[in-house]
C-alpha positions in Angstrom: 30.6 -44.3 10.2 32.8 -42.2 7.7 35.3 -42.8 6.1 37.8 -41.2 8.8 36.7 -42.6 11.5 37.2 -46.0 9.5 40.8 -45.5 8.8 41.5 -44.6 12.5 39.6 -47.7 14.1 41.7 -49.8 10.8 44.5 -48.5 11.9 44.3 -48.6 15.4 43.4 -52.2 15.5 46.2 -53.0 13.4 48.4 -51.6 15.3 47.0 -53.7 18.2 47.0 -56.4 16.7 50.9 -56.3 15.5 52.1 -55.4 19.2 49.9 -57.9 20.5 51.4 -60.2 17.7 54.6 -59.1 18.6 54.5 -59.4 22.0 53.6 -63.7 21.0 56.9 -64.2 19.7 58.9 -62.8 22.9 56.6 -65.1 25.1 59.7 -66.7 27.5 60.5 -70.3 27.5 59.6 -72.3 30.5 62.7 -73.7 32.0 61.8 -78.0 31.6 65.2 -79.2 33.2 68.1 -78.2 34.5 71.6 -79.0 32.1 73.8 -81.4 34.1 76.9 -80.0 32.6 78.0 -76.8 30.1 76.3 -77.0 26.9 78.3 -77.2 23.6 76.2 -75.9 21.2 72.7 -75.6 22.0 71.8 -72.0 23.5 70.3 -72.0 27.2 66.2 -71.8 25.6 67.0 -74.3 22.6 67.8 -77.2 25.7 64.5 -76.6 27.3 63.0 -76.7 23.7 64.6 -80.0 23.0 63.6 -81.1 26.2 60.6 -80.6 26.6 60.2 -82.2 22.9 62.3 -85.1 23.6 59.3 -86.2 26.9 57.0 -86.5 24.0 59.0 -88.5 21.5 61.3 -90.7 23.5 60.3 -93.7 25.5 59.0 -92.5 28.9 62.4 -94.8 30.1 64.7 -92.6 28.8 66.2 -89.5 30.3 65.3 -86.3 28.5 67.9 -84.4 29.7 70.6 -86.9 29.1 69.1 -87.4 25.3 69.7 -83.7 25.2 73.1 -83.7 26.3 73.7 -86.2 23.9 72.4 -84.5 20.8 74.3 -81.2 22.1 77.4 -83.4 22.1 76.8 -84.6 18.6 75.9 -81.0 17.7 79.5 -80.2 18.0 80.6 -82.3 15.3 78.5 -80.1 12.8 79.5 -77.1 10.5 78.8 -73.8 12.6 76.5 -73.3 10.0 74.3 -76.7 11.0 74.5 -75.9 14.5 73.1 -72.5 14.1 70.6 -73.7 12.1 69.2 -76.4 14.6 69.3 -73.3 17.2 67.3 -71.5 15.4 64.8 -74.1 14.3 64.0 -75.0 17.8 63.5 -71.3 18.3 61.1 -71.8 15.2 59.1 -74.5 17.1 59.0 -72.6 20.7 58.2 -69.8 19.5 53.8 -68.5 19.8 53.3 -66.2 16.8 54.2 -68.8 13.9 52.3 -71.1 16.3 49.0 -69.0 16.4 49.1 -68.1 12.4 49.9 -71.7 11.7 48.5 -73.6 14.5 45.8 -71.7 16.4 48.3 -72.1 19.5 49.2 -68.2 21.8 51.5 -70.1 23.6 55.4 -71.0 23.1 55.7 -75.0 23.1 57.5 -75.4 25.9 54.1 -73.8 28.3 51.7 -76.3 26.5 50.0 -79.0 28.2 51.7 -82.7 27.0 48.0 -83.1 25.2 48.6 -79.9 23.5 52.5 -80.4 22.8 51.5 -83.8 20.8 48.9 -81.9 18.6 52.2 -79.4 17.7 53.7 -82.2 16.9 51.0 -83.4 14.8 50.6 -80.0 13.5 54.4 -80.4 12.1 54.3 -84.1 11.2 51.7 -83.4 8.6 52.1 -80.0 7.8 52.1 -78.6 4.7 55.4 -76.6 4.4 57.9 -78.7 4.3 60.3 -76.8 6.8 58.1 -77.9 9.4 57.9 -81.6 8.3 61.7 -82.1 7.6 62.2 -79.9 11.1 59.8 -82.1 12.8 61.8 -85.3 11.3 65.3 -84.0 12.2 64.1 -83.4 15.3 62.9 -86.7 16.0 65.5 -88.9 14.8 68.3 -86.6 16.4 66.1 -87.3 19.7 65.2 -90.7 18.7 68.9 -91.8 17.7 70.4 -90.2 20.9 68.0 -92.5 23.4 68.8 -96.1 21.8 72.3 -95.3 22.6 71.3 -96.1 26.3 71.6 -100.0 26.9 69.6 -99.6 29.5 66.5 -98.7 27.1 67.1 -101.6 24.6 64.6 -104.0 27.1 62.1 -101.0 26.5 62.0 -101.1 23.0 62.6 -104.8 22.7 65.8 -105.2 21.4 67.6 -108.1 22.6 71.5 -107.2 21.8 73.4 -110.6 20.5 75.4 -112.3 23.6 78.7 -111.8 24.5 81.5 -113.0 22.4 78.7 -113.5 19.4 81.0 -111.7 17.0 84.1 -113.3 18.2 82.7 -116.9 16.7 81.9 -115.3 13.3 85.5 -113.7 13.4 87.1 -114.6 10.0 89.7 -117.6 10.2 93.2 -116.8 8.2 94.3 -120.9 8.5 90.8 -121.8 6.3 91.4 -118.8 3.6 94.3 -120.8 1.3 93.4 -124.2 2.5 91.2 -124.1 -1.0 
């Protein structure tokens, strides 16, 4: 082969290769759930993102969707700047091409199998880079923090809350302070 027909092949499989590239990080999101109300913050694909991450790191007791809701509501508390920022890390985590050069995975998170979604989250646990671990951890703990708000998921996780009128008996008595 010479050396032009070298450079055309080179540079016709690169160019193959960047469309096909290209076209991995325009995959679509698969639609998880259905919002229950207006979202505040998060953008239409960043729910089903957060959804569909939420079934893998919440207890199986807790709602996704309502977990969701609840983060979006928190969300709104944030500087613009934070909320456009967890946007466009959940756009990092859906989206294929940093998934294929990173993980070895063509497809956007939200189309993997629940096997395959917990090795992404492997993948981002461990990784690396730290963007991916502290993403992976915000992620989490905004997911994580969200569910044990529910009372009804405290059984789940074994938390037994302290009865009723528990903190009325260790209220502070006023009569006892100057009786020393």
């Amino acid at each position: 082969m010479n050396r032009r027909t070298f450079l055309k092949r080179g540079l016709m499989g690169g160019a193959v290769l960047v469309l096909g590239m290209g076209g991995l990080a325009v995959l679509p999101t698969k639609d998880v759930a259905t919002p229950k109300r207006a979202l505040a913050v998060l953008e239409p694909r960043s729910f089903q993102v957060l959804v569909a991450f939420a079934k893998r790191v919440v207890p199986e007791t807790a709602d996704a969707v309502d977990v969701v809701h609840r983060v979006d509501d928190a969300l709104r508390l944030a500087p613009l700047e934070a909320q456009r920022d967890f946007n466009k890390l959940l756009g990092l985590f859906e989206n294929a091409l940093p998934g294929l050069l990173l993980d070895g995975r063509a497809l956007p998170f939200t189309r993997l199998s629940p096997e395959s979604q917990d090795a992404v989250l492997r993948h981002w646990r461990d990784s690396r880079l730290e963007l991916r671990r502290s993403g992976y951890q915000a992620l989490r703990r905004a997911c994580l923090a969200m569910a044990y708000q529910d009372e009804a998921l405290w059984p789940a996780i074994g938390y037994a809350p302290p009865p009723t009128g528990a903190f009325e008996a260790m209220a502070y008595d006023d009569s006892k302070a100057g009786a020393s």
